[in-house]
N, C-alpha and C positions, 0 to 999 in steps of 0.2 A: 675528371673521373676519379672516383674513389677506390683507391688498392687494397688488396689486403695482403698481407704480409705471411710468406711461407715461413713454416719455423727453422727449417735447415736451408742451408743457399744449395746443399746439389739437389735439393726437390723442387728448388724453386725453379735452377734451369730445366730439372723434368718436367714441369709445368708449361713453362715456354715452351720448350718442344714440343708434348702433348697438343697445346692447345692453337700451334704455328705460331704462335710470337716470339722467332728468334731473334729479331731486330734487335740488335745492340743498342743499348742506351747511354748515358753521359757520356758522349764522345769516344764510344765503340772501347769501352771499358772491355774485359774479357770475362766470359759467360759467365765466370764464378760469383760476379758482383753483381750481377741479377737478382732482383730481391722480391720484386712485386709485378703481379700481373692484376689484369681489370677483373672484378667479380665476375662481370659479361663471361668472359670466358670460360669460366666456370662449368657454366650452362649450358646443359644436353635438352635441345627439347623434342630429341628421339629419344627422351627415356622413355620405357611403356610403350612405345609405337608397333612390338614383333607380338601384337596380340591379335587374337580372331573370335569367332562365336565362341568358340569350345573352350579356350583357354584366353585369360589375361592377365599378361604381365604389365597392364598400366590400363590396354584401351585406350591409348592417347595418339595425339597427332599433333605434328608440329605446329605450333599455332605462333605464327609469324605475326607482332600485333603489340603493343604500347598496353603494357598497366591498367587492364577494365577496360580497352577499347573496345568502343562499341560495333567494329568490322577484325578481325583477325582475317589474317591467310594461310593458306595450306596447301602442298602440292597431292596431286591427285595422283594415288596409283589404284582406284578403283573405278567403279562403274558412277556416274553422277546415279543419286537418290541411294548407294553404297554408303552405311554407316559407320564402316569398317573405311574411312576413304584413304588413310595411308596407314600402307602394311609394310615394315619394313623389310621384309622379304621378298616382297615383290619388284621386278625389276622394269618398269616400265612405266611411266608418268603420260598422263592424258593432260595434264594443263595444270595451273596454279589456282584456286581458286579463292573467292570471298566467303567465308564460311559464319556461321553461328551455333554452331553445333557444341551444345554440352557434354553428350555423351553419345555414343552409337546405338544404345538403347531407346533415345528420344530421338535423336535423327537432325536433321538441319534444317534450316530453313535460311529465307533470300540471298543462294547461293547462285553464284554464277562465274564464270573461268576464263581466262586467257590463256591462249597456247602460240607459240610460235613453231613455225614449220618452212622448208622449202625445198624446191624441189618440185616436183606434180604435188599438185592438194590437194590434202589428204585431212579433210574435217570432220570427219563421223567419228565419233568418241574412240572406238576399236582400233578404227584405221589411221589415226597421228598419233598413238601411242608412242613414245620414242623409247628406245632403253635407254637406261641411264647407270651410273654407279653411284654407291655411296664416297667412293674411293674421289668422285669429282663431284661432291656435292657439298655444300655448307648449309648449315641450317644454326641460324644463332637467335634467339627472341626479336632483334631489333634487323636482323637481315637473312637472306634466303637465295642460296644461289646454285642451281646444275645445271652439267651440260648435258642437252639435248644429242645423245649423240649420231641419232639417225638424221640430224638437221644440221649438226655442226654449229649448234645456237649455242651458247651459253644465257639462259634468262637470271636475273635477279630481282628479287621486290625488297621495298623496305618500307614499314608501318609508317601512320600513323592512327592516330585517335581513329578517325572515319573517312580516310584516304588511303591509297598504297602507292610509291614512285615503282614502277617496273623500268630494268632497262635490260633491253635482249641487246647482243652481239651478233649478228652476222657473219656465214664467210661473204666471197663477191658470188653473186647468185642475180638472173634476172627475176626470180621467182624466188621471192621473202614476202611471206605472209602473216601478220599477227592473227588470229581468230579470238573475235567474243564469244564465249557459249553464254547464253541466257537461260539456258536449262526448260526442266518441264512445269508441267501444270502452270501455263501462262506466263507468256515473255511477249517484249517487244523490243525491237533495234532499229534506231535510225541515225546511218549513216549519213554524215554530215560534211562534204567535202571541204566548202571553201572553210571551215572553221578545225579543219584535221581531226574531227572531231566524232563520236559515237558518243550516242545516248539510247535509253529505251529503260525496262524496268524486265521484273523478275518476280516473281508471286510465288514461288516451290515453297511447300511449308509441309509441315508432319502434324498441323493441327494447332490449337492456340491463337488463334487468327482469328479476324471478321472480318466481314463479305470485302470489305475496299480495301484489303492489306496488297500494298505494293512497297519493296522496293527499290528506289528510282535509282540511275548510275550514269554515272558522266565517263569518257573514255580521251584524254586530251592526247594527243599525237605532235610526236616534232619533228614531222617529215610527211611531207603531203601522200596523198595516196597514189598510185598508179593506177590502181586497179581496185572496185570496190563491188561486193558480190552479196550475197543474206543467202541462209536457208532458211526453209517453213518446215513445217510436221513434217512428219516422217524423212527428214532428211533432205529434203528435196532441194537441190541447187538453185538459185533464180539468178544466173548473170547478169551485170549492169544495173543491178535493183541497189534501193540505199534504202526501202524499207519494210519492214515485215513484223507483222503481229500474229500471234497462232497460240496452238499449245506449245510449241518445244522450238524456237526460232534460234537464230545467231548472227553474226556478222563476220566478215572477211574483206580486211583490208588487204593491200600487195605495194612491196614498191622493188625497186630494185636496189642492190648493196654492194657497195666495196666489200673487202676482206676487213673485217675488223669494224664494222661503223656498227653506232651503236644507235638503235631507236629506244626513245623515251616515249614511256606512256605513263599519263598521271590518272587514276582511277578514285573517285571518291562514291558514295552512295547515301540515300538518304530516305527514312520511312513515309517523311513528310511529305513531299512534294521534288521534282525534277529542281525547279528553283533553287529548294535548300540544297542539294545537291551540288548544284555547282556552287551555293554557297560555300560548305563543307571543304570544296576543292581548292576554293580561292584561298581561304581563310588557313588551311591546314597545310599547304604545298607551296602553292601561287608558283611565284617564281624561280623557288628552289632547285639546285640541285638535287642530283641523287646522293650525290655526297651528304649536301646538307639536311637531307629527309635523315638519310639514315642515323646522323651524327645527333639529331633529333631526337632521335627514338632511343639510340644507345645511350644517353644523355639522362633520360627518361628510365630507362632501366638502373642504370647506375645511380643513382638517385635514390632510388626504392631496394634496392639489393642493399645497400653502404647502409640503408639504417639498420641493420642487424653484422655485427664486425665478426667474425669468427676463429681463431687460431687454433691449428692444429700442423702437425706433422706428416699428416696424412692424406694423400691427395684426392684420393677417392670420399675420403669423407667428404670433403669441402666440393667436389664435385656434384657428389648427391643432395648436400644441405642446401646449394644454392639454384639445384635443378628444382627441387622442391619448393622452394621460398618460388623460384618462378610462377609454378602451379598454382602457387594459391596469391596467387597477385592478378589471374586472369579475370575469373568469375567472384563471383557475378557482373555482366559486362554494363556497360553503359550503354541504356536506351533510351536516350535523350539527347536533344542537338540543341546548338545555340542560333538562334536568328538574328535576322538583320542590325535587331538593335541589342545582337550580345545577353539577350535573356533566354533561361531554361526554360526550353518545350520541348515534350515528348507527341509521339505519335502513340494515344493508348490503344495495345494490344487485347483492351477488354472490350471499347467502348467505339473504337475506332475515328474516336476525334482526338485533335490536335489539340494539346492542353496543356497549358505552364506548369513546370513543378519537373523535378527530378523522376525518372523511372530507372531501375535496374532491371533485369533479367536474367536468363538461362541457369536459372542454380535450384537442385532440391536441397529442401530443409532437411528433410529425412537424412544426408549425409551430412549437411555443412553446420548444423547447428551444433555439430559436435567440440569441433575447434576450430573451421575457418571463421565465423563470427564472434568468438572469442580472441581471436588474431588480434581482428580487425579494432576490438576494442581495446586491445593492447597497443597495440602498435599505430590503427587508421580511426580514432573515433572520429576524426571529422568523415571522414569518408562514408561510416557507417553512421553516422548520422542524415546522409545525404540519401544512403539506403533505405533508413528509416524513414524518412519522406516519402520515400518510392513507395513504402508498403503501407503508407498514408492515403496513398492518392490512387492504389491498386484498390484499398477497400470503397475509397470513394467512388470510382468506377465502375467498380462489380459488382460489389454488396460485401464481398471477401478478401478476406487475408490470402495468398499464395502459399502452398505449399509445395508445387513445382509447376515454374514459371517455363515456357521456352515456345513465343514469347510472352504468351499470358498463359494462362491455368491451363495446364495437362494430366491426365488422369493417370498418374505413377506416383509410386508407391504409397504407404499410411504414414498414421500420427496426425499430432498438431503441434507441428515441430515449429511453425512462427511464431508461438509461446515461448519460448527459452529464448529464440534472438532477439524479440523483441524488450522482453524482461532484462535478458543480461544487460543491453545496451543501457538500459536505464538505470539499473542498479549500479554499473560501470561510470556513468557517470556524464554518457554521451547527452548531449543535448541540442536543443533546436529543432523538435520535432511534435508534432501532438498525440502527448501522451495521453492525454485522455480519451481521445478518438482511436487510437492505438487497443489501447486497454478495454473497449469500448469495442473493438470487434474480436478479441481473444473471450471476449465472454459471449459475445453470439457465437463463435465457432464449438462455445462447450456446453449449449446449451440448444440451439436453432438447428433441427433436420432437413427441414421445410427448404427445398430449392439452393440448394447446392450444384454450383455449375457440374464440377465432375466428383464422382466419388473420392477423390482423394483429398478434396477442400473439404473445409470443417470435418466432422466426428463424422465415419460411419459407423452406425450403431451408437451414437449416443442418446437416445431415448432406454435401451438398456441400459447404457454406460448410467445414465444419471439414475436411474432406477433402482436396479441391482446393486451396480458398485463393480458391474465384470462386464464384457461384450460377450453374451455366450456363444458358444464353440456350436450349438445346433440352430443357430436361427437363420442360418445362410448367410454369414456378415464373413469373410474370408480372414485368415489372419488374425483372428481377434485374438488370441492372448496378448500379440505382439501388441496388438492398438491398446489394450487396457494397460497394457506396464505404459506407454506412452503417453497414453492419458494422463493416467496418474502423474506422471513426472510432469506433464503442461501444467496439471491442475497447481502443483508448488512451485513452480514459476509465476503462476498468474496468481495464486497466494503472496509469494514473493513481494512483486508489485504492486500489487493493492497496498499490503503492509506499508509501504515504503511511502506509498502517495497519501497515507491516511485512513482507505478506505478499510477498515473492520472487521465489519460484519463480512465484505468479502474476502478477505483474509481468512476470516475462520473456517469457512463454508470450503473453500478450497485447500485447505491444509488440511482438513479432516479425509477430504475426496484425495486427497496424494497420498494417502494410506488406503487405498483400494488396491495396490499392489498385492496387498496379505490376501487377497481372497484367493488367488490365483495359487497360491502357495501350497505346495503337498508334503505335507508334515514325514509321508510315509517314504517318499524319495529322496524331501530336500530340493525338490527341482520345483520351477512354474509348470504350469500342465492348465491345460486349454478345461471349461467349465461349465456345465450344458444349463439349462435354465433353470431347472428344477434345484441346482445345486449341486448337484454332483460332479464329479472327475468325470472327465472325458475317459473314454474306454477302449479299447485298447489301449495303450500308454506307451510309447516307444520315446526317449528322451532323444535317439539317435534321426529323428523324423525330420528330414527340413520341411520347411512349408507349414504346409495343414494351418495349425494354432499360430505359427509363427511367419515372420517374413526373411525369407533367404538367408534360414539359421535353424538351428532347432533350439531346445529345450537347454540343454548345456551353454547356449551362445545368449537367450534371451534372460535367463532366470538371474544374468550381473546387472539385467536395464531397471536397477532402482537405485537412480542416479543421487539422487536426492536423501537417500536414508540407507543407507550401507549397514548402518550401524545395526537398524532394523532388523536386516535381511540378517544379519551374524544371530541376531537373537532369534528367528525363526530356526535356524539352523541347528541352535544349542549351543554354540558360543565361537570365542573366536577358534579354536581348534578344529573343532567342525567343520567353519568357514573356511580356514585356510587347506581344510581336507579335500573339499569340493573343489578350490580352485587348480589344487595339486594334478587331483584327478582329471581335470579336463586336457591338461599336459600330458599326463606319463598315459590314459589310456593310447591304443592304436585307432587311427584315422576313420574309425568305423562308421559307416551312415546308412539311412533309409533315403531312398530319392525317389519311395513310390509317387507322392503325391506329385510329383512334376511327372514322370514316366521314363525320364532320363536324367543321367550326369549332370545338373547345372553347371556354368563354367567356375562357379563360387565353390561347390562339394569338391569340385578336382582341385582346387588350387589350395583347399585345405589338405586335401588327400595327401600330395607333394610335397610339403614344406617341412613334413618327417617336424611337428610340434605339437603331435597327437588330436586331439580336435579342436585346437584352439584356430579358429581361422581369422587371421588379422584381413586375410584378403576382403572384407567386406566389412560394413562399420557396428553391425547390434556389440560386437565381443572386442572393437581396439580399447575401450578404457579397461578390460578384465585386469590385465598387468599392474595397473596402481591400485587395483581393492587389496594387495596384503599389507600396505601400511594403516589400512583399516580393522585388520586381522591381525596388525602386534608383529607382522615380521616380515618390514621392510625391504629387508635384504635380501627376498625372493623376488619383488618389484627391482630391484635394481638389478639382478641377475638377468631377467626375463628380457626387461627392456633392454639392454645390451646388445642379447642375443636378437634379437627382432633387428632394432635398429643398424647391427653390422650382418645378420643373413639374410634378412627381405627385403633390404635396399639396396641397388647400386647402379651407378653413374650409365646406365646401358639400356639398350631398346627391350632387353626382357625384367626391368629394372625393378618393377614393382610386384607387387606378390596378388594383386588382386586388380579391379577396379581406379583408378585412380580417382573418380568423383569429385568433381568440381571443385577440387582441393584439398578434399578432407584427408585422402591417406596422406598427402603430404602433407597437411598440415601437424598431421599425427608424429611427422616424422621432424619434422621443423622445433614444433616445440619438444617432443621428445629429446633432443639432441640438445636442448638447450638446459636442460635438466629439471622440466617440469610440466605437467598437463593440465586442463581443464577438466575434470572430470564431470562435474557439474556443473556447467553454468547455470547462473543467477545464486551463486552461494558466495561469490566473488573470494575464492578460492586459488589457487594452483597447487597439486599432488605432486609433491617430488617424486624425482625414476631415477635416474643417472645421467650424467651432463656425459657429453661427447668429445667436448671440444675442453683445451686447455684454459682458454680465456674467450668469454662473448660480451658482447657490448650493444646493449640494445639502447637507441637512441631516440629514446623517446619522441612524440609528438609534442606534449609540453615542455620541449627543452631539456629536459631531464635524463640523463645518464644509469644505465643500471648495467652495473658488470657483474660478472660470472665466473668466477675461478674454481678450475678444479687443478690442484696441485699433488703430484704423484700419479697422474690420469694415464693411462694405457688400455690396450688392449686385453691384459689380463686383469684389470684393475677396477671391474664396475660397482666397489661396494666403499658408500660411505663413511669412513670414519670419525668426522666429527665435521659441525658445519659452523660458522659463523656466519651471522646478520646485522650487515652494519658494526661488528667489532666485539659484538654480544653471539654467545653461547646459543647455540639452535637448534634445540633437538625437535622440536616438530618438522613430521612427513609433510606441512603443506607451506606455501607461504599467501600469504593476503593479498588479493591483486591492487589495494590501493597503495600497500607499501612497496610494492614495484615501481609503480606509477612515480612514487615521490624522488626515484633514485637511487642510490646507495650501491653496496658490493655484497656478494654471496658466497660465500668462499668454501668450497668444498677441501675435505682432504681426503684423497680415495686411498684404494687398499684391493690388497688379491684377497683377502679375505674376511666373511663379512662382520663387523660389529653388531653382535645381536644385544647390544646396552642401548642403542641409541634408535629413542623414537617409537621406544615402547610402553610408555606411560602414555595413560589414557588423558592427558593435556596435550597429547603429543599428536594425535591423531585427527583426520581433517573433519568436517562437518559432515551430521547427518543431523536430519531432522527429529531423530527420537534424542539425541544428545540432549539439543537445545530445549527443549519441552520437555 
């Protein structure tokens, strides 16, 4: 496993202690020469988990599971069909489950639970609740373990890809019972004695589906059964049964236990068919210990953390940066298995047949295109090119591109946000994928109305959008100013790529359509404001409005979404003064808001309201690149301030950890490369915007072999302002760097300061792209 190195030795024993790894090392040397713990350790992934409807500090749940696997696990302290399924406040666990769940707003689907119990049985979800503590519980990425303490169980699971090893503990009991829950809307369990064995399948889904979505689960046992029992609907007991189909079934094995003996259960699952299933199990477990599952998956994790090395002095930083790095190593998951003869098939959630070729799932673009697929091209292009297939063979299937999968197309939120990841990827340099097929449905999505599965695939309103140049604010299209700054920003991505592949005339066509932002523009405010058909301003005018024109923002959060031409947006404004005046403003006013249009508090208005950083709300993604536009506005050293302050008071290593949403990566992802001292702010400009590095020294270790370090020297806590940078050994005053001269390697070398250098990085050489620069 790969270490990383504390900067002081007594933080590094605070580390050990923190994290239980006091175990002396070289031959029980004395604490002080303790020097390195495993990144694993690191990692909370109850950060974000003490959130609810009203308020989120992450919205997350433990999600016990291997790098993009295509099953994670999660302990249950809620109700099953509960989106909210672990609250960390809650004191009482219903079972372990196999989850798919991106968010609590989408909901989960082919989930279903183990629980252990003993004593009278007690299977109805309510009634084998146990309490539990956090005090006896672990929860690590690659393993997962509490005690049960109204059973005296200790259970534990540990990933893999599309398997789980559980092993419960026993005290001596003639009554130990493991339970399957298969959950509702459609299950089935058949217990299988002479082969210790449970199988059956599970159908719960929140939508995204076709008519024959199953999936199948294998349950292998390593202690025969004593006693074997199923419920059917409504609860209902059937003694001496081994099988049951209904709406909401389960199964209940029993044996009896010494003090201390331990049953293993191997669980794997599969969309394809029962068969692949126990394929899955063989293939991914077999004969393994629990030991060796788990040493597996920690192996796996270490692997994927170690490519990114980070030092600091600080333990919470290195805490939160690698809880982070976790989060966005999850989604989009793998949905696809390999068969008999080791080739990729998926089971397509559009089409419902079984078909060769890569699939992914559970991620909106709407967040992730912002910096988790910029990561991915930084750090995972083979990966994201494997993605890219996915979104190959999603349009081959449907007729469309995805814009939130879970497991195929669901009708949340706008944009045409598979335009920048599909563009960056290609402009990045990722390949093995068909681009032209690609390219080839970014232009039906900006042009075709006609039979869109849900309104959030392709354009709504783009028969105005292509018309006008706006989606108006009166035709009944929801949201639409927010869709028209989106548009625009696809339309210069998909300009982008044409360019790039040759194509011209669609280059021009869409470079001219990515300056439809300006229509939106109110000369008299300064702010976007929603556009009625006729031409006019929307009326009333409140810029303080979330909703209405916008989505889960107002007018202050949307009018920075012209990703693409900054430069632009300074010139509508009247200059850079102007521009940096506007963005001052959205900081120093007080938290003010309108929430008519919803009729209450969203939990996004409160979590801006709280964070005392006036109306700037990071908790949610239209406004996290706001902070790197003042190196576009000539004065930098307000972007390094800002980021700072964000990065050390909206982050940390704890169950109320994040300040908003956590979104399938994206606020960590924000936080990932924020810390690393620089952001995407546009993808497909093949770009990165400096802020302020976090860390003393980072080491990003390329996919192509390639090395790129990071130094920031004089770095502190009072200290986020750059004073002078070198590149590769050359003088740097530009706010951005090039993503392909990362890519080749090299060193970055900051030298920081408590206060800011306002010489450097304000010549207009100096500043990142926009699109009115280049033209």
């Amino acid at each position: 496993m790969r270490k990383v190195k504390i900067k002081f030795l007594p933080l590094a024993l605070l580390a050990m202690i923190a994290t239980g790894c006091t175990e002396q090392k070289n031959g029980g040397k004395e604490p002080s020469q303790i020097e390195e713990v495993s990144l694993l350790e690191y990692v909370n992934p109850l950060m974000g988990t003490d959130s609810d409807f009203s308020l989120s500090n992450g919205n997350t749940y433990p999600a016990i599971a291997t790098p993009w696997g295509m099953n994670f696990w999660t302990p249950m302290t809620s109700k099953m069909g509960d989106g909210w399924t672990y609250k960390y406040d809650e004191y009482t666990l219903r079972g372990i489950k196999q989850t798919h769940q991106p968010s609590p707003w989408i909901n989960d689907y082919a989930a279903f639970s183990l629980m252990a119990v003993t004593g009278e049985l007690k299977y109805k979800e309510d009634e084998r609740a146990s309490h539990f503590s956090h005090k006896a519980e672990t929860a690590k990425p690659d393993y997962y373990s509490v005690y049960l303490a109204d059973y005296d169980v200790v259970a534990e699971v540990a990933p893999t890809d599309r398997a789980a090893h559980f092993r419960f503990t026993f005290p001596e009991t003639d009554n130990a019972y493991i339970l399957l829950d298969a959950f509702f809307k459609g299950s089935m369990v058949k217990i299988i004695p002479e082969g210790n064995k449970i199988i059956g399948y599970c159908r719960n889904n929140s939508g995204g589906v076709p008519e024959n979505f199953h999936n199948y689960f294998v349950a292998e046992f390593d202690k025969p059964f004593e006693i074997k029992q199923t419920w059917g609907d409504n609860w209902k007991l059937d003694e001496n049964s081994s099988e049951k189909k209904g709406e909401h079934v389960g199964a209940i094995v029993g044996f009896k236990t010494k003090r201390g003996e331990k049953v293993h259960v191997k669980v794997a699952s599969s969309f394809i068919s029962p068969e692949q299933a126990q394929l899955n199990l063989d293939r991914e477990i077999g004969g393994q210990s629990f030991e060796e599952t788990r040493n597996k998956a920690s192996k796996a994790w270490e692997n994927e953390l170690a490519r990114i090395e980070v030092t600091s002095n600080n333990i919470d930083h290195l805490r939160t940066f690698y809880s982070c790095l976790y989060r966005v190593l999850l989604f989009p998951r793998k949905f696809y298995e390999l068969d008999s003869n080791n080739k990729v098939v998926h089971y397509s959630p559009y089409n419902g047949e079984v078909l060769p070729g890569y699939m992914f799932t559970d991620n909106g673009f709407w967040d992730t295109f912002r910096a988790v697929f910029p990561f991915f091209n930084m750090m995972y292009p083979e990966l994201n090119a494997q993605i890219m297939e996915g979104l190959a063979n999603t349009y081959k299937e449907s007729g469309w591109l995805p814009e939130w999968a879970s497991p195929g197309h669901r009708n949340s939120m706008i944009g045409s946000n598979s335009a920048p990841i599909i563009a960056d990827a290609h402009l990045s340099g990722v390949d093995g994928f068909d681009k032209e097929l690609l390219l080839e449905a970014m232009l039906k999505n900006a042009t075709v109305s006609e039979g869109r599965p849900v309104n959030s695939v392709g354009r709504a309103g783009v028969d105005y959008y292509n018309e006008l140049g706006y989606v108006p604010y009166d035709v009944g299209v929801n949201e639409n100013a927010a869709r028209t700054l989106e548009y625009a920003y696809a339309d210069f991505t998909i300009a982008q790529m044409a360019k790039s592949m040759g194509k011209d005339k669609i280059a021009e066509k869409y470079y001219e359509q990515s300056m439809n932002y300006k229509k939106l523009f109110d000369p008299d405010t300064k702010l976007m404001r929603g556009k009625n058909k006729d031409g006019t301003f929307q009326a009333p005018f409140n810029p303080l409005k979330w909703g209405d024109a916008f989505t889960e923002g107002n007018s202050l959060h949307y009018t920075w979404s012209v990703f693409h031409d900054v430069q632009g947006l300074i010139g509508l404004m009247g200059g850079d003064d102007e521009f940096v005046s506007m963005l001052d403003g959205v900081f120093n006013m007080p938290p003010k808001f309108d929430d008519s249009y919803y009729g209450f508090t969203i939990h996004e208005i409160r979590e801006m309201q709280i964070m005392n950083m006036g109306n700037y709300a990071h908790g949610n993604q239209p406004i996290q690149h706001m902070v790197y536009l003042y190196n576009y506005g000539k004065q930098p050293w307000k972007t390094q301030e800002k980021i700072r302050e964000v990065l050390t008071k909206l982050y940390t290593p704890t169950p109320d950890g994040y300040c908003g949403d956590e979104d399938n990566g994206q606020t960590s992802a924000w936080y990932v490369y924020s810390a690393l001292g620089f952001y995407p702010v546009a993808p497909a400009t093949n770009e990165y915007v400096l802020g302020s590095p976090l860390f003393d020294e980072v080491k990003l270790h390329l996919q192509n072999g390639n090395t790129f370090t990071i130094l920031a020297k004089n770095n502190g806590r009072n200290s986020p302002y750059i004073q002078s940078a070198q590149l590769n050994g050359e003088t740097w005053d530009a706010t951005f760097l090039k993503t392909d001269v990362l890519q080749k390697g090299g060193n970055l070398n900051f030298e920081m300061g408590s206060e800011p250098n306002k010489n450097r990085g304000v010549s207009q050489t100096s500043i990142p792209y926009s699109l009115s620069n280049e033209n």
